[in-house]
C-alpha positions in Angstrom: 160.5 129.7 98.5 163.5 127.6 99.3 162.9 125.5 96.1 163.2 128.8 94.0 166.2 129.8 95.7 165.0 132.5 97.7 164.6 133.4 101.9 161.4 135.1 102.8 163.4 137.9 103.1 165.1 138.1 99.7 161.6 137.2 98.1 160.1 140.1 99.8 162.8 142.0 98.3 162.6 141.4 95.0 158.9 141.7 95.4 159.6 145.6 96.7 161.7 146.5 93.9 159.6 145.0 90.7 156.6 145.2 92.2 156.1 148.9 94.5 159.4 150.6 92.7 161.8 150.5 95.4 165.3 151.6 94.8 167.0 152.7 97.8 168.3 150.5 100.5 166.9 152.3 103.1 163.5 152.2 101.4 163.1 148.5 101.0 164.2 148.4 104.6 161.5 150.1 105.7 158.8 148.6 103.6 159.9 145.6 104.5 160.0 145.7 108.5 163.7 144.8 108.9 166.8 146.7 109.9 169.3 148.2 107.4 171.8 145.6 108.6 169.7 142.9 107.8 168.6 144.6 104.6 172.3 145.3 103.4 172.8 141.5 104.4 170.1 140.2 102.2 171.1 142.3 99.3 174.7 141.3 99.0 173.4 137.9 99.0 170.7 138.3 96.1 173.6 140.3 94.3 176.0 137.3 94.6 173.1 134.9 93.4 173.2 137.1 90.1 169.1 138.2 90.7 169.9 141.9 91.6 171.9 144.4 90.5 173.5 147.4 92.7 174.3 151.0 91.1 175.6 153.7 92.5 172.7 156.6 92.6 172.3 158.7 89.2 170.9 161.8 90.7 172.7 161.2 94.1 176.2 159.6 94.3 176.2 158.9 97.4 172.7 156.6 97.3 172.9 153.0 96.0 170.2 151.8 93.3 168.7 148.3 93.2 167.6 146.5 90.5 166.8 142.9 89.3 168.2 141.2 87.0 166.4 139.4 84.5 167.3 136.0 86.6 165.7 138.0 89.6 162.3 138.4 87.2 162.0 135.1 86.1 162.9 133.8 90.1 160.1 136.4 91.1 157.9 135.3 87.8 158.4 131.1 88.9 157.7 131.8 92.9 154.6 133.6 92.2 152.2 131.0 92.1 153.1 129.4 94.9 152.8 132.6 97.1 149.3 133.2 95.3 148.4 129.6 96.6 150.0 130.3 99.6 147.4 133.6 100.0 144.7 131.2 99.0 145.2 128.6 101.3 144.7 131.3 104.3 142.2 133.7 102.7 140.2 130.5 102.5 140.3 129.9 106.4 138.2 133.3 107.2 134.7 134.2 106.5 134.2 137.6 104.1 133.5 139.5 107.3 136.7 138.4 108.7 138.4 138.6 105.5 137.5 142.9 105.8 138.4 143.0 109.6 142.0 141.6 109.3 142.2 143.9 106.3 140.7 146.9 108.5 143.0 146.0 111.6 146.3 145.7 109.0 145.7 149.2 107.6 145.6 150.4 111.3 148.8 148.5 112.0 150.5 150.2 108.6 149.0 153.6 109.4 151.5 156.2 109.7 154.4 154.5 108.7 155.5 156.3 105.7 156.0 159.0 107.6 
């Protein structure tokens, strides 16, 4: 990711806002698995990079609204392959049964979280 410009974190940023619709702050925050801290950290860097933009809220004022720029969509477009060879490259080290379980254990992991 470093060669596109981007942490792990701020990809999986821009991956929560283009990709699952993610607006809010607090939302990617959670999505993600980091604090709000870390999240407000990360954001003010991808907004000084010029790949997200920050608005206040248009039904609430008081809520901040992200958004990529189109620099953000073509980073996010150029990193892509290498994360889908990236998911390759360990999807290819389990069986089709193990493939499933890892799947079936992650869902157990993620269960109940949006609550």
């Amino acid at each position: 990711m470093r060669h596109h410009g981007l942490t792990r974190v701020g990809w999986c940023i821009l991956l929560a806002v283009e990709e699952e619709g993610l607006k809010n702050p607090s939302e990617i925050a959670h999505y993600i698995g980091i604090d709000r801290t870390a999240t407000s950290r990360a954001l003010r860097q991808l907004e000084n990079d010029g790949l997200i933009g920050r608005e206040m809220g248009r039904e609430d004022r008081r809520t901040t609204e992200v958004s990529l720029t189109d620099e953000g969509r073509a980073r996010l477009r150029a990193a892509m392959p290498l994360c889908v060879e990236n998911m390759a490259h360990f999807n290819a080290k389990l069986s089709a049964a193990e493939s499933l379980e890892l799947k079936r254990l992650l869902t157990l992991l993620t269960a109940g979280e949006d609550d």
